[in-house]
N, C-alpha and C positions, 0 to 999 in steps of 0.2 A: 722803565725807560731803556731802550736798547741800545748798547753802547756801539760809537762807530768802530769800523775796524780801521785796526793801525798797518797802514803800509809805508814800508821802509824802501829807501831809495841812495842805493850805492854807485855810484858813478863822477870819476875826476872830471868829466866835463862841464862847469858850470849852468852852460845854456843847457844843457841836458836835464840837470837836476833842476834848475829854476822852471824849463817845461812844465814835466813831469808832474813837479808835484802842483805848478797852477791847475792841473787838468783835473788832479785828485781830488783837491781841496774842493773843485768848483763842483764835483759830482757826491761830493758828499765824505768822501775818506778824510778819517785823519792822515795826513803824511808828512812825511821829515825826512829830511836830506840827510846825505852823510857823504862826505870827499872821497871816502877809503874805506876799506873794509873795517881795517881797527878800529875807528873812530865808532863804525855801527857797535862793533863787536865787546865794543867800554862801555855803550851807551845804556839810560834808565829806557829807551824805549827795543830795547833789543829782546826784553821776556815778555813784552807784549806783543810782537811782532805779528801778525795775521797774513803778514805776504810781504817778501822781498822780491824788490825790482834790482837786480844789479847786473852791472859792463859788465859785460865778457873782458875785455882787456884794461887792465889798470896795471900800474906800477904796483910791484910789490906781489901782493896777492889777487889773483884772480876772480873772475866772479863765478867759475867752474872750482876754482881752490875753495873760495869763500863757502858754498854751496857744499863740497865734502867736507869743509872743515866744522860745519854746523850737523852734519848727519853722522861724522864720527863721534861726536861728544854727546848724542841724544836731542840735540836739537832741531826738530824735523819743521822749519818752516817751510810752507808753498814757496818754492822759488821761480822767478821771471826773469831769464837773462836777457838783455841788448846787446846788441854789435852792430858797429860802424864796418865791421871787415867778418861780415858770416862766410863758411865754411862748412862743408858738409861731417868732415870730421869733428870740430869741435861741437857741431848740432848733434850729431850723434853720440857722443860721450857726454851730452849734456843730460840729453832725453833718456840712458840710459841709467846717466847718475840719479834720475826721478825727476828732474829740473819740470816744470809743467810747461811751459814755453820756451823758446827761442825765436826771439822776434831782432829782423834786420832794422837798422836805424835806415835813415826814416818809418817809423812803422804807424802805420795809421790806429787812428783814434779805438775804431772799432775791433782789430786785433787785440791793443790792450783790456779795454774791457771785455773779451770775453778770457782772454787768460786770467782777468782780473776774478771775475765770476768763476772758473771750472776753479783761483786757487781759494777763494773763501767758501768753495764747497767740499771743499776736500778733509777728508777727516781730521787732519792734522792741524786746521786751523779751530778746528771747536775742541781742542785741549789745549789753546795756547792762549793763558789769561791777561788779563791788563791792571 
């Protein structure tokens, strides 16, 4: 039986996350919200993780902080950033931190699933268990 993969979803915006993850759930992924980064970063589904979706801008920690703060420690999950407010600079230091996307909000259906796709193909999701 093959298991689904788990995508994690960080982002303060409610409608955002309640999207998100109706879109996940409907296409087949497990996925579970989180308000904040800490909140992911405490959580039982945080070492299963197969892809994070997280805002670029959040109170606190960002989702480009979020994102080093997980590759500093050995934790290399595919990450998917969002923004409400894109910028060529923070695209850039995103993609160069490895990030696999940067998708501007509204972003369509078909953008996320193929970022969805290049990040469960990437090596770093077949070493990360559940």
């Amino acid at each position: 039986m093959t298991k689904k993969p788990v995508v994690s979803i960080v982002d303060d915006d409610p409608s955002v996350r309640e999207g998100t993850v109706d879109l996940l759930n409907s296409m087949g992924f497990l996925a579970q919200t989180f308000q904040d980064p800490d909140d992911f970063l405490k959580s039982a589904r945080f070492n299963c993780t197969s892809c994070l979706i997280a805002d670029v801008r959040m109170p606190g920690m960002t989702g480009i902080e979020l994102h080093d703060h997980l590759v500093t420690s050995g934790n290399l999950v595919p990450t998917i950033l969002i923004t409400a407010f894109p910028n060529d600079r923070d695209r850039a230091r995103a993609l160069r931190a490895g990030v696999l996307c940067y998708l501007a909000k509204p972003f369509k259906e078909s953008e996320l699933i193929a970022c969805l796709q290049l990040a469960l193909s990437s090596p770093e999701t077949n070493t990360r268990g559940s």
